[in-house]
Each structure stands twice: as C-alpha cells, then as structure tokens.
N, C-alpha and C positions, 0 to 999 in steps of 0.2 A: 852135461856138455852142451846143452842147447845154451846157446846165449843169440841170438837174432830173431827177432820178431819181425815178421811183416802184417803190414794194415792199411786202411790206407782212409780215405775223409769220407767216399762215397759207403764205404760199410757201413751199413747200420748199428749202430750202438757197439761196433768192434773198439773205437779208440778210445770211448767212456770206459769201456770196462778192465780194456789193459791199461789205463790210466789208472784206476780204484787198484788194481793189485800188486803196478808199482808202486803206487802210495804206501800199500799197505807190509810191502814187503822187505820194500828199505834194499832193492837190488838195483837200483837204479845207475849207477858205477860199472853193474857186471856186465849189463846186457848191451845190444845194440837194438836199437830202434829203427824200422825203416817203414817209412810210411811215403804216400802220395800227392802231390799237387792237380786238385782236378782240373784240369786247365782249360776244359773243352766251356766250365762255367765263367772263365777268368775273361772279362770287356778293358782291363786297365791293369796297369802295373797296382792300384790301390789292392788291387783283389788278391795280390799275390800276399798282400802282408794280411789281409782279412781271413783267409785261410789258414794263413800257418798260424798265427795268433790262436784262433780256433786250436788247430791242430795242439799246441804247445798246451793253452788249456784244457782240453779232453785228456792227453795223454798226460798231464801232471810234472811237467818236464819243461827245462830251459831250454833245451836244445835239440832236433832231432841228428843221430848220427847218419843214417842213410836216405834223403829225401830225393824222391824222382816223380818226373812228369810221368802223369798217371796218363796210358793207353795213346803213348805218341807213335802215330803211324805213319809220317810223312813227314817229308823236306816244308809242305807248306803251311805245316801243322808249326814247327817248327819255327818257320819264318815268322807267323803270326807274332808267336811270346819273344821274338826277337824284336818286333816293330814294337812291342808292348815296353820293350826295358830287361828283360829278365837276366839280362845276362849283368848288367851292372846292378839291379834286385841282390843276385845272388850275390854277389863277389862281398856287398854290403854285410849281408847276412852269415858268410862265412866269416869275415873278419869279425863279425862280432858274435861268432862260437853259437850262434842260433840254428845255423845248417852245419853239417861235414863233408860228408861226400855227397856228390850228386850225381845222377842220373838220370833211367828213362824205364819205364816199363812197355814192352813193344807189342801189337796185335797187329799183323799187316803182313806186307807181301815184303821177301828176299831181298827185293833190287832196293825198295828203300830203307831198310835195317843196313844195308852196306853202307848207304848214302848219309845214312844218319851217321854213325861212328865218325866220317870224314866233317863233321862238320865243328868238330870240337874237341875238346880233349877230356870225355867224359870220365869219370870214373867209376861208374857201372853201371850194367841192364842187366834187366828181370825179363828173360823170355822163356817163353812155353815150349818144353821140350820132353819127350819121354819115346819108347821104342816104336808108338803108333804114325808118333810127330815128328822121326827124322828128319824128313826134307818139306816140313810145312811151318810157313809164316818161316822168321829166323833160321830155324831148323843147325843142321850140323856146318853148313859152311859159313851161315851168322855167328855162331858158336864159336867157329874156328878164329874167325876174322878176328871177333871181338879181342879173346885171347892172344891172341897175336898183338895187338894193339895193347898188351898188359891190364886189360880192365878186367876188373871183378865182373864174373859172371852169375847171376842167381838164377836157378832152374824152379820155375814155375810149372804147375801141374803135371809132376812125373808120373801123376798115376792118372792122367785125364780125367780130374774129377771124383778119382774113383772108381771109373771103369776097369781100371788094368788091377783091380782088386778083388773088385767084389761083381762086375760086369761080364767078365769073357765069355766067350762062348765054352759050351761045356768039351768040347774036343782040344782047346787051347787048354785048359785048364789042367784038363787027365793028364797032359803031355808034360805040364811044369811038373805036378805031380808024380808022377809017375819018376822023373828023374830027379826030384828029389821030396818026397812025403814031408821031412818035416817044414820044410821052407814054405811061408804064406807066400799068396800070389803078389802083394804088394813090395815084398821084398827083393821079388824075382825083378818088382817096373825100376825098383830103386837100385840096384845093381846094377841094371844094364848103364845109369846115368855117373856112378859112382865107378867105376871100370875106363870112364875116361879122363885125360887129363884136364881138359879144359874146365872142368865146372869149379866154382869156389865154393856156393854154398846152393841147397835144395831144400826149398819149401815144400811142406805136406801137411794138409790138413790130417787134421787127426782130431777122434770124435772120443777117446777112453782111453784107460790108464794102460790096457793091451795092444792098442795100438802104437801108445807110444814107445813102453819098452821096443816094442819090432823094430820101429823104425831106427831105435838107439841102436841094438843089436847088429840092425843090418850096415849100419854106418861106420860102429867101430869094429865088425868085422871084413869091410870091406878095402880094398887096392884098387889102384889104378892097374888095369893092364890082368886084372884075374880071370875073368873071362874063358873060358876056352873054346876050341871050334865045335863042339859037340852044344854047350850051352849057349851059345851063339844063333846056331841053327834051328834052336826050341824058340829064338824070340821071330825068328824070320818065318817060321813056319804059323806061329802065333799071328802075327800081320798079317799074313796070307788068309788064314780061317776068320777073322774078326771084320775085314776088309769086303769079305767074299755076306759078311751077315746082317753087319751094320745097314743101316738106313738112310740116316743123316748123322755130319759127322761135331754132333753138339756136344760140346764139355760141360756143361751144367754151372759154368761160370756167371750166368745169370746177370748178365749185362743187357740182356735183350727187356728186362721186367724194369719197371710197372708194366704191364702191356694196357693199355689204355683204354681195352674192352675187356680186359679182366681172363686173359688165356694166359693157361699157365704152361709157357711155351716151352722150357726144359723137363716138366713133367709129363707131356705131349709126347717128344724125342725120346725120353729115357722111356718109356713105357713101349712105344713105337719101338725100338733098339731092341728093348730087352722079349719083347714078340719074336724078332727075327731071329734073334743070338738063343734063345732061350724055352720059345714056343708059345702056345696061344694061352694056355692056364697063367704062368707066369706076368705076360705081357698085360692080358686083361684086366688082373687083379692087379698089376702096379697100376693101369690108366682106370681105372676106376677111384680107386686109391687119392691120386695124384688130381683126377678131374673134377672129381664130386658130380658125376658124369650124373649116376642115379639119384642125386637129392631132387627134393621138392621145388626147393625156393633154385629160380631160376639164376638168381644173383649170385646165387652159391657156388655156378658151374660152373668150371674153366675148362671147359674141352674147346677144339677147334673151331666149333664152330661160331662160334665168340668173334672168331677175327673179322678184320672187316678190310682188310687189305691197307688201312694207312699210312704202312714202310716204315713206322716208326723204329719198331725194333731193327729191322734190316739196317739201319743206318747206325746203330748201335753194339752188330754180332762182330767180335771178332776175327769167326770162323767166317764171318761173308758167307751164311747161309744164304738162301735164298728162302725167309723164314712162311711166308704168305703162300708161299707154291706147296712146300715142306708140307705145310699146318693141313692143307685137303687135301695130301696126299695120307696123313693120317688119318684122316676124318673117314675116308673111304675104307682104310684098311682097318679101323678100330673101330670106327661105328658103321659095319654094312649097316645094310636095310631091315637083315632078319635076325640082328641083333636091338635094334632100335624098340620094338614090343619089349624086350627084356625089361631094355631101360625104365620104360612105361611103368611098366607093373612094382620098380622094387621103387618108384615114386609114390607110386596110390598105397603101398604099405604101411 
C-alpha cells in the first residue's frame, strides 16, 4: 500500500538510488514521487530548470508527481522565486507533464506558514508534525488552516527523528507500555497523527523490514477519531515527562551539517538528550560513540569543542536552535574536567 516517496536534491545519493530501483522495478506508473526544489541555491530562473533536469535524471523519470520548494519559511523567501519567474517556470512545466502538483516544504514560525497558504493556491505542504510538535513551527492550527483551504497535507517527522520511538524517557515509555504491551512505541507517535482528520499522507523513515510491517499495521489499523480519553491522556502525560528531560529540542534532521569545523552537531544533542532522558551510562556511551571524542587523530573528533562560533549552522536549524550556545552547554555537561583524563588515557591506548 505504500505508493509515495519523498526525497528531495539536497540528500545525498537518496534520488540516484531511488532512481536505480525505479528503473529496475518497472513500478514507475504505481507510485508517486515527491521530491524538492533547493531554492535557497537557485540565483535565476536558469537554475530552476538546472535542477529539475538533474532531478528528472537521478530519479530516472520524465516527470516528477509532487514537486515543492524545499525549507520555505517566509513571505520574502517567497517573494525572492517570485522576482525570479517561478511562477510562469512552473505553469510552463506543468503544461508540459514535467511537474504535477506543487508545493512547499515549511521549517518556520506559525504567522508565516498562515501567510504563505494566502499567497497562492497551492496544492500541498510537507510540515513537521507529531504529539511533541503540536503547537511548534506549523503545528495543529497550520494543519487546520491548510485543510481547510483543501490542500493535501504530508506529515513530516511524526516520530521526531526517531525520538518518540526509540528516545523517550524511560517513565513515558512504561506508561504506553503498560496500557498496552504489545503496541511499539512508534505506533503509539503514528496514531496520535492518524486519529486526526486533517492529514493526507505521513512520512516515516524506516531503517528494516520490521519496521516497516509496523508502520503498515499501524496505518491500516488505524481511524480517524479512535483515540480515547484515557489514551489521550498517556500522550499528554508523555509531553510532560520528555519536556521536563530533554535539553535541546533537535530532531536529528541534520540540516545544521557539514559543520565547517567538523562538530557533529546532532550526535552532540542526541547523546546530550539521551544523558538527561535516559542517565549518564547511556548518554556517555552514545557521545562517545557519536564524538570520536577518545580517538587519537584529532581530525577524527567531532565533539563541541570543534566549534568556533561562525553561525553557520544557526542560519541553517529549522528548530532556530541556538546551536553555538547549545554546543558549550554540552561541552560542560559531557566533557567536565574530571572526565577529560578519561579521555586522555583511552587515546594513549
């Protein structure tokens, strides 16, 4: 029952490869494609055909079905691809069956995802939405609005990354558990989004053949409207305890990377996150892990203290971390002082 893909240019070797396995699969008719326009690189209306070209050759295909402006956060974001052409771009490009539907993918604040909807007659967004993300960026009244306005809505990271899977704190956890054993925690993020009217379709990554059954499972067992007040109250109670533990509040979307001194700035948060949610064994052993904190070769590290303040990423996070402030607030918490000899010694090994 899956037939829609998302992808988008800035992924790495994602749209070579689902390229190779439409080719190879000959399902190219069943599926839907939806992929991205990087536009933050586009200087001219030339670039808009330089990419899809690209695009069209990677993915092995004449046409993309779902194509949207990749990480539009603003009216002046906006404006820009307007002065550029895009809208006569597109119209060209739909008439000749190279685009279908179009859209937007949104990272940003409420007031302008409203603003954006009025500025067109779009026919779909991709926003980040799941029980952690209620009322952040888009959130449920972005949700509503869109719907309302009959656009196809696509629910992006309903399990934050992964967090609301395999991250919670262990009290959240017991608590889904507990009211229902055999149900994964991943099912429980995808429920709460599948329980409401407004979504069309929900992306999930998925890394194995077990995760995907679930997520099938969970999809075609699922209603609008099933919910009850008693399982309702396990996900409020859930926000409360992950709210009260978390750190920083990173999805591991990994938009903040390359980091240009070499920190690897979501293995930093999640190891940071999972100390707080989870305790110091845990935590340390994922930022060790994650840091190459203890190797030799110093080019090898990517702990905090790498960073050098140049805002790159910060102009990059969707969440509008505040990633430079964040990065030595880890540094402090994961590398004390009387931790740093540790370090030393599993280097001279």
């Amino acid at each position: 029952g899956v037939n829609y893909f998302d992808t988008a240019y800035i992924y790495p070797g994602s749209e070579e490869a689902f390229g190779k396995v439409l080719a190879a699969s000959g399902l190219r008719d069943q599926i839907y494609i939806a992929t991205k326009l990087p536009h933050k690189s586009c200087k001219s209306c030339a670039d808009f055909d330089r990419y899809l070209n690209i695009q069209l050759e990677r993915l092995q295909t004449d046409h993309i079905d779902y194509y949207m402006v990749h990480h539009l956060s603003s009216i002046s974001s906006w404006q820009r691809l307007l002065d550029m052409g895009i809208e006569k771009w597109l119209a060209e490009k739909q008439a000749s069956g190279q685009i279908g539907q179009f859209g937007f993918s949104f990272h940003g604040q409420q007031p302008e995802f409203l603003k954006l909807l009025d500025v067109r007659d779009w026919d779909f967004c991709l926003i980040q939405y799941n029980y952690l993300d209620e009322n952040y960026q888009a959130g449920r009244v972005g949700l509503q609005a869109a719907h309302a306005k009959q656009m196809m809505t696509v629910i992006m990271e309903p399990l934050r990354g992964g967090k609301l899977a395999t991250g919670l704190p262990p009290k959240a956890e017991a608590a889904f558990h507990k009211a229902e054993p055999q149900t994964s925690l991943a099912a429980w993020g995808l429920r709460w989004i599948w329980d409401q009217p407004e979504p069309t379709v929900v992306i999930s990554g998925m890394s194995n053949m077990e995760q995907i059954r679930d997520n099938l499972d969970t999809a075609e067992q699922s209603s609008i409207g099933m919910l009850d007040v008693q399982q309702k109250e396990l996900y409020r109670q859930a926000v409360e305890v992950v709210e009260s533990s978390y750190k920083v509040p990173c999805t591991g979307c990994n938009y903040c990377l390359p980091c240009p001194h070499g920190v690897n700035i979501p293995g930093c948060f999640a190891a940071y996150n999972t100390r707080a949610a989870q305790g110091l064994v845990f935590g340390m052993t994922q930022y060790v892990t994650s840091t190459s904190i203890n190797s030799k070769d110093p080019e090898s590290r990517h702990g905090p203290g790498r960073c050098q303040d140049c805002g790159v990423c910060e102009t990059k996070c969707p969440q509008e971390i505040a990633i430079a402030e964040k990065l030595r607030e880890v540094r402090k918490h994961m590398e004390p002082l009387f931790f740093r000899p540790m370090f030393a010694a599993f280097r001279r090994l």
